[in-house]
C-alpha positions as CSV (number, residue, x, y, z in Angstrom):
1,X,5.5,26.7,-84.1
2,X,3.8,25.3,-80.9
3,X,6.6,24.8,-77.9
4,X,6.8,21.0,-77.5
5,X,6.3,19.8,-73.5
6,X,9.1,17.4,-72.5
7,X,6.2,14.5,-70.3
8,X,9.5,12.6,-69.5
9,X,10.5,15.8,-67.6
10,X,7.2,16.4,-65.6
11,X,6.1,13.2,-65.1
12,X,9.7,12.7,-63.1
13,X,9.1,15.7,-61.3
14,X,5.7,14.8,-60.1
15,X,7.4,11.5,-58.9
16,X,9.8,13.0,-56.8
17,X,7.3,15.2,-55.5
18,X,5.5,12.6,-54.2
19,X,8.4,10.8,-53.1
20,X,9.3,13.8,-50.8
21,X,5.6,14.3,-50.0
22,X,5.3,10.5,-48.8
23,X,8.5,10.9,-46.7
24,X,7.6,13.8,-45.1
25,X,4.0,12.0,-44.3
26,X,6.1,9.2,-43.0
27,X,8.2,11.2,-41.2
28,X,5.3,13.1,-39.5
29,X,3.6,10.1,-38.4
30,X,7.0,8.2,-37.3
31,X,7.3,11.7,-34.8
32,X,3.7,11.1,-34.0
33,X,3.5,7.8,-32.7
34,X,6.8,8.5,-31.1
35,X,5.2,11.3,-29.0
36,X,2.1,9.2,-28.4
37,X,4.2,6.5,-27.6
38,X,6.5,8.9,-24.8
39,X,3.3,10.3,-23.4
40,X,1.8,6.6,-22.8
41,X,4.8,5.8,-21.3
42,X,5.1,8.5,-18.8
43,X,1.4,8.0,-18.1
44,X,1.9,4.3,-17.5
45,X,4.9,5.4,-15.0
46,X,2.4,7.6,-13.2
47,X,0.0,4.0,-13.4
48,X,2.5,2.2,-12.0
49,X,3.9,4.2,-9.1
50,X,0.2,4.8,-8.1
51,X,-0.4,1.1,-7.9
52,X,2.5,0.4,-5.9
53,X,1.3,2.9,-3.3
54,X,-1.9,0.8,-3.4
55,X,0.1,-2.3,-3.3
56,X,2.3,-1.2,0.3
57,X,-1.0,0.3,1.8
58,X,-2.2,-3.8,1.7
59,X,0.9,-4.4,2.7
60,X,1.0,-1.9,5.5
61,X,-2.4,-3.8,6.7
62,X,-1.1,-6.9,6.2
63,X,1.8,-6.4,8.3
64,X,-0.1,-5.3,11.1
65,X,-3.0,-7.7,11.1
66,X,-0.2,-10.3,11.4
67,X,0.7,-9.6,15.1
68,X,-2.6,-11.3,16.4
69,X,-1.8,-14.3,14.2
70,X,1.8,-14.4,14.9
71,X,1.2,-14.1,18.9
72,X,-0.8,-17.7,18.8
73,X,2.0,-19.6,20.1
74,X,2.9,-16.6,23.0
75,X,-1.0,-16.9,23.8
76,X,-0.3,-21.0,24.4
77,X,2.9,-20.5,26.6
78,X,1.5,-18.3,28.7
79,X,-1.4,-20.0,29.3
80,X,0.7,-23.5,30.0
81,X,2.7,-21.1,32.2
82,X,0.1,-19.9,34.7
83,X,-0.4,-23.4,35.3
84,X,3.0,-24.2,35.6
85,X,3.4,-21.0,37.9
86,X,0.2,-18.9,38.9
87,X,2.1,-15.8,38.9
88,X,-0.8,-13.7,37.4
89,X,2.0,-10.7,36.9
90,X,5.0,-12.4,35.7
91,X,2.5,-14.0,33.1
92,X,1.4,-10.4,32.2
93,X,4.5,-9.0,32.3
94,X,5.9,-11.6,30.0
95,X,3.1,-12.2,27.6
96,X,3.3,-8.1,26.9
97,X,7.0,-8.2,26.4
98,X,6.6,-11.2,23.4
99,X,3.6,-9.0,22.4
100,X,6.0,-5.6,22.0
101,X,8.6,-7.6,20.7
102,X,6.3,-8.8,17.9
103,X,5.5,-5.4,17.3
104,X,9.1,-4.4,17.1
105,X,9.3,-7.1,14.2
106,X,6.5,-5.8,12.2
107,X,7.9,-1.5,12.6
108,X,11.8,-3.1,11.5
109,X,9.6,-4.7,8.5
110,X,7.8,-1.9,7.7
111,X,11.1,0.2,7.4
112,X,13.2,-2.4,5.5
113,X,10.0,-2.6,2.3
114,X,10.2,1.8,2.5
115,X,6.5,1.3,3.7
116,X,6.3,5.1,4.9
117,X,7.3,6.4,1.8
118,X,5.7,4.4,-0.5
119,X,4.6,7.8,-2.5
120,X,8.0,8.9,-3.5
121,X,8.0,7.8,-6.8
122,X,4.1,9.0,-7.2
123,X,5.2,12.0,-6.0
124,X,7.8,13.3,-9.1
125,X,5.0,12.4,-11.4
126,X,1.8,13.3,-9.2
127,X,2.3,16.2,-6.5
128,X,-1.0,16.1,-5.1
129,X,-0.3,12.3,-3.9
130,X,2.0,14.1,-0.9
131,X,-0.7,15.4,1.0
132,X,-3.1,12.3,0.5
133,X,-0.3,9.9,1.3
134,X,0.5,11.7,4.4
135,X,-2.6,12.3,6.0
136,X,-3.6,8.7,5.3
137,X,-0.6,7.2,6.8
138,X,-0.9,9.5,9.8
139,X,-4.1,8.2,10.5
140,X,-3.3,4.6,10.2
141,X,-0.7,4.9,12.4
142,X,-2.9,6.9,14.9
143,X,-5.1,3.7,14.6
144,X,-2.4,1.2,15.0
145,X,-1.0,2.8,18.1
146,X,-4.5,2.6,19.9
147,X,-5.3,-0.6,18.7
148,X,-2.5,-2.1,20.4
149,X,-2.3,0.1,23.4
150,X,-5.9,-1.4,23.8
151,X,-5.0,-5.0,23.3
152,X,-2.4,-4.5,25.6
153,X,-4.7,-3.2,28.3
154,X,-7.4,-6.1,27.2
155,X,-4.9,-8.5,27.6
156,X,-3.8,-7.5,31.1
157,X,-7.1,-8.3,31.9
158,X,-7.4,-11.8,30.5
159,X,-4.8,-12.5,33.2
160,X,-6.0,-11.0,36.1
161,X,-9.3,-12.6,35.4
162,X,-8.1,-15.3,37.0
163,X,-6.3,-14.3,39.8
164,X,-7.3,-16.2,43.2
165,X,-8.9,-18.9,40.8
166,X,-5.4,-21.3,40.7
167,X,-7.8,-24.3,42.1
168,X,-10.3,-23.7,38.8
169,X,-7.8,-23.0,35.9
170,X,-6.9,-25.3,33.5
171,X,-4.4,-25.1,30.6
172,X,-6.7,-24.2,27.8
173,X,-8.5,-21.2,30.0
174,X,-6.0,-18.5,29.5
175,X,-5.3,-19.1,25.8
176,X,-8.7,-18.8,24.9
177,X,-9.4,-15.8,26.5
178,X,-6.4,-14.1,24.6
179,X,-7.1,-16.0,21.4
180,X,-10.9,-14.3,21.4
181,X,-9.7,-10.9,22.4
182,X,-7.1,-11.0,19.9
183,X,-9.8,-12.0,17.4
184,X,-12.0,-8.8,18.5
185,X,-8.7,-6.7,18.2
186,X,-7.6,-8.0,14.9
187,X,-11.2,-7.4,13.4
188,X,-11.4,-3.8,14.6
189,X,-8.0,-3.0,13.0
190,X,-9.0,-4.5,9.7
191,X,-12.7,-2.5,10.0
192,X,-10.5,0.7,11.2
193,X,-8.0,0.8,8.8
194,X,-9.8,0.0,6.1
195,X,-12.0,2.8,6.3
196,X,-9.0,5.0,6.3
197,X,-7.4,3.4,3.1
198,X,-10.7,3.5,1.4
199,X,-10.5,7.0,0.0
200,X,-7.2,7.0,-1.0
201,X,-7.5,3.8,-2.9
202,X,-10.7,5.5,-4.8
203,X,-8.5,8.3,-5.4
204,X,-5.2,5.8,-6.8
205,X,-8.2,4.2,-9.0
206,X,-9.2,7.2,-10.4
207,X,-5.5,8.1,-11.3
208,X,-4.8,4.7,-13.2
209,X,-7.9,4.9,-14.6
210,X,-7.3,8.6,-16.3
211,X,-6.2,8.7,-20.0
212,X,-2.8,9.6,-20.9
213,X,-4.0,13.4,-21.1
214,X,-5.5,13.6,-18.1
215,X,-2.9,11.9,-16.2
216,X,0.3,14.4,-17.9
217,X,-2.0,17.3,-17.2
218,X,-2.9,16.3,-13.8
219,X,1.1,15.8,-12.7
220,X,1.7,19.3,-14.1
221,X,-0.5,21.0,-11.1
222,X,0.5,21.5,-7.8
223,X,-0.8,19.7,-4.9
């Protein structure tokens, strides 16, 4: 007599196979996405520290290029007070001491945003962003320093220009000579300094624009 197969018995245990088989899919591919999902989110960390580097570099340039514009008024009183009082030094001396104290301004700003180290957070996720960061921003300031030393000088000799012309000057004379040297100043900053930001934005870009992979593998190496 032939064995008789219980179907009620094997058809259930298929079932349950599959239900464990299903879970187990489902759990593998919950773990998945939750990895995929941690690795795009430590990628988009490294995005977003590298765009805020990008974002205080503009700022860095901003800040500076605002001296020229901010010293429009200083470049008005000092021209109204040569012809109040044609003292060609005390006009120099005080139009350099509003210039230096605008200056002082824009460093104090520049400290209070963390300007200078803008590439901390870059750097836990992206070591190589240390030495980039720092070369660039050693140059800028390099660059900063001469531009104004410059102006400075340029200015000094907007003034004396018209020293022994008190009969001549009007109002208007000074301030236009400072106003067009200022605009010759603050267009070789821009020119200068962008130059020097230009490769390390390219190299920010090329950070953001990596794929998650590329950008976990990447902050692994050393600089």
């Amino acid at each position: 007599m032939s064995p008789r197969v219980d179907w009620s018995i094997k058809v259930r245990d298929v079932l349950t196979t599959l239900t464990i088989a299903i879970s187990v899919a489902a759990l593998l591919l919950s773990w998945s996405k939750d990895r995929a999902a941690q690795k795009t989110e430590r990628a988009n960390r490294v995005r977003g520290a590298a765009a805020d580097v990008l974002t205080k570099l503009d700022r860095w340039q901003a800040l500076q290029l605002s001296l020229y514009q901010e010293l429009q008024p200083t470049f008005v009183e000092a021209s109204e007070q040569l012809k109040k009082q044609y003292d060609i030094v005390l006009v120099r001396d005080q139009l350099w001491k509003s210039i230096n104290a605008q200056r002082t301004r824009i460093a104090s700003k520049i400290l209070e945003e963390h300007l200078e180290t803008a590439y901390a957070e870059l750097l836990s996720h992206f070591p190589a962003a240390h030495a980039k960061f720092t070369e660039t921003y050693e140059k800028l300031t390099a660059i900063e320093e001469a531009n104004t030393t410059n102006f400075l000088a340029a200015t000094e000799q907007d003034v004396f220009a018209f020293a022994g012309k008190q009969e001549q000057y009007k109002t208007a004379m000074l301030g236009n000579a400072l106003r067009k040297t200022a605009t010759q100043y603050h267009s070789e900053l821009r020119k200068e300094t962008q130059d020097v930001i230009r490769p390390m934005r390219e190299y920010l870009f090329n950070v953001i624009s990596k794929t998650d992979d590329e950008i976990l593998d990447a902050a692994r190496q050393s600089p």
